[in-house]
C-alpha angles and dihedrals in degrees: 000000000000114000121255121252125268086229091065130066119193113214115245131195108298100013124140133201082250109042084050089051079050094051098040098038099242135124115267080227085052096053087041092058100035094054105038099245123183099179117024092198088068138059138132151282105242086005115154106229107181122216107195133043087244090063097041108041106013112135130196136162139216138210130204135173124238084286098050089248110151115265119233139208080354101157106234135184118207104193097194114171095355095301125115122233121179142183138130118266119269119235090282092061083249123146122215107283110252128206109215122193101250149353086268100052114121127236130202118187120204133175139186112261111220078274094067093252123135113231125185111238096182163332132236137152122248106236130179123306127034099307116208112203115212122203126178123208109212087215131085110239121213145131120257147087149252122251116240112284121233114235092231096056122090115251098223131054116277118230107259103199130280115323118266117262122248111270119229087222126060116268120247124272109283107250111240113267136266115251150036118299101273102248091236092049121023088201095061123084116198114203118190105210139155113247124221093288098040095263120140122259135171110208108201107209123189123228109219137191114274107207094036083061095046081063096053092036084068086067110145126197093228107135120198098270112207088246085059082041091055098033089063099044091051098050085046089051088229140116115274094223088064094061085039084055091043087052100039088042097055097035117003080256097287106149093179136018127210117228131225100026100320096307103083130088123299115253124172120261110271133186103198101214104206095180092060087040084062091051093051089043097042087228097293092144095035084107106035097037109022087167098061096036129034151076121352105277142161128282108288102231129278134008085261093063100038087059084045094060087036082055099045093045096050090058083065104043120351103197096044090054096051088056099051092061124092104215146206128356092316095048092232100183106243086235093066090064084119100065081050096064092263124133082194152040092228106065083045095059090038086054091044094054095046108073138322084257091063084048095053089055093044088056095047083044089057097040093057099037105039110103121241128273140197109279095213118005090177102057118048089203083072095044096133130095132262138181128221096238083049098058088037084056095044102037089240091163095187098054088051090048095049093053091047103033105031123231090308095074095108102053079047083049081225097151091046097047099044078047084060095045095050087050088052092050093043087050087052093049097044 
């Protein structure tokens, strides 16, 4: 794992807001203020207290193409606090790192069209931490150029007929692309054609991961039927309305997604989790692919662009991207394949991408495998263990929160709302 800043201190058993200003230095009003603290007499277990205005209050953005690569020498305006800073974007599609005044300083980000005219793409506050700003062009960047067009053809893309419609098999595996690697990003490959009426065209292939796709090519429309429901609930000597809560809470209950606009191939649900990918990398890409590894953040955006980072991130390290991935209609983290019988990443992620019904063992498998974790870390009262099979068999909501939300499931109000989900299942089928 990356260490930690110097700029951040994370807060340890028995320590105080003081006795952290004592060890660091800072005044207890500094940490106060730099951190946002209501009540200085309590923080936190594992809680993040920055001790500079860099650390607390620091903003940079980030620009990516269609297919989250990194754009470069992009010319880019910040407006914080009202003052303008501007540069071009390094090779990792990164912008200077700027320091506002406060948490509740406001940002505007701008950049330069293909014109030359600046356009504002967006407004944020700054908030506490080192805030990384996102921001996803719809349109795909590399380096080439159109053949000369002849003067007959038509200049824009003539109609071909209705879509197809969406197929109930999966489609077949996608052939490798025409064309050299694009220089600007290796996994583009650019084709210059002539289209049905003799215009240029350039067609920009990917080129995807084989065996990644075999696993996803092995796809089955076998749906969780209410016998497997009840099978597994019985076998795990729990309520079957507590497994249905576990899948619509992670994922809605969606066990599979389909790609390009429903009619793609079915690929299981999946949550990337950068900030994993940068422990089992020890940071190594933090720098050269800050989308893909760095600090704990929020779900980026919709299913498309959560395969595109898984994507990205397997060309780097395979391993270390599949686990990174939580995965099917329960969200498992790939990295837990060994509490689901598994000696490898690999045979966890085939299963997952196989049918709902593989999903639903993998989860049993979790629940009676996964060791057993403090129920409350942050309340003493609560100091014993407690498994996971155990919560799933008792209805303790807030052991199964924390072992698949972590110990922040309370700030997430993930107990109380998959308690709310398992009353409202109970009441259906009442």
């Amino acid at each position: 794992m990356s260490p930690i800043p110097s700029d951040v201190y994370i807060a340890k058993e028995g320590d105080t807001l003081s006795g952290i200003a004592k060890k660091t230095g800072q005044s207890l009003g500094s940490l106060i203020r730099l951190n946002g603290i209501k009540n200085p007499n309590k923080i936190e277990v594992g809680q993040a207290i920055y001790l500079s205005e860099r650390a607390a209050f620091s903003v940079q953005a980030l620009f990516l193409d269609a297919l989250r690569h990194p754009i470069e020498n992009l010319a880019y305006r910040l407006v914080i606090d009202g003052k303008a800073h501007q540069g071009k974007t390094q090779a990792n599609g990164l912008t200077e790192q700027k320091v506002s005044r406060d948490a509740r300083s406001k940002v505007e980000i701008h950049s330069k069209d293909y014109l030359g005219n600046w356009q504002h793409l967006g407004s944020t506050i700054s908030d506490y931490g080192q805030k990384l700003i996102t921001l996803v062009s719809p349109y795909v960047s590399f380096k080439d150029q159109l053949e000369p067009h002849p003067p007959e053809a038509p200049t824009t893309p003539q109609p071909t007929g209705q879509p197809d419609k969406p197929k109930a098999t999966q489609p077949p595996l996608p052939q490798k692309p025409a064309g050299p690697p694009s220089k600007n990003n290796p996994s583009v490959r650019p084709h210059k054609t002539k289209g049905k009426h003799g215009e240029s065209v350039i067609k920009i292939g990917i080129d995807l991961p084989k065996d990644l796709l075999k696993y996803m090519q092995a796809y089955e429309d076998k749906p969780i039927t209410e016998k497997d429901w009840a099978d597994y609930a019985y076998d795990l000597k729990c309520e079957v309305n507590v497994l249905k809560a576990i899948g619509q809470k992670e994922s809605k209950g969606s066990a599979f997604w389909r790609l390009q606009d429903g009619q793609g191939a079915h690929v299981p649900a999946i949550l990337y989790e950068r900030h994993f990918f940068r422990r089992l990398t020890k940071g190594r890409y933090d720098q050269s692919h800050p989308d893909l590894s760095g600090p704990f953040g929020k779900a980026y955006g919709p299913h498309s662009k959560q395969y595109l980072r898984l994507l990205n991130a397997y060309r780097l390290d395979p391993d270390a991207a599949l686990m990174s991935a939580s995965w099917g209609m329960f969200q498992i983290l790939g990295a837990n394949y060994m509490y689901c019988g598994y000696k490898d990443v690999r045979p966890f992620v085939e299963k997952m991408c196989k049918n709902e019904q593989g999903q639903l063992d993998i989860l049993a498998r979790f629940i009676r495998n996964k060791p057993s974790a403090w129920k409350d870390p942050k309340n003493k009262a609560l100091g014993k263990r407690t498994s996971l099979w155990d919560a799933v068999k008792t209805k303790d909501w807030s052991a199964i929160a924390f072992n698949f939300n972590g110990p922040d499931y309370r700030t997430n109000h993930y107990d109380t709302e998959l308690k709310a989900i398992y009353e409202k299942l109970c009441d259906r089928t009442a």
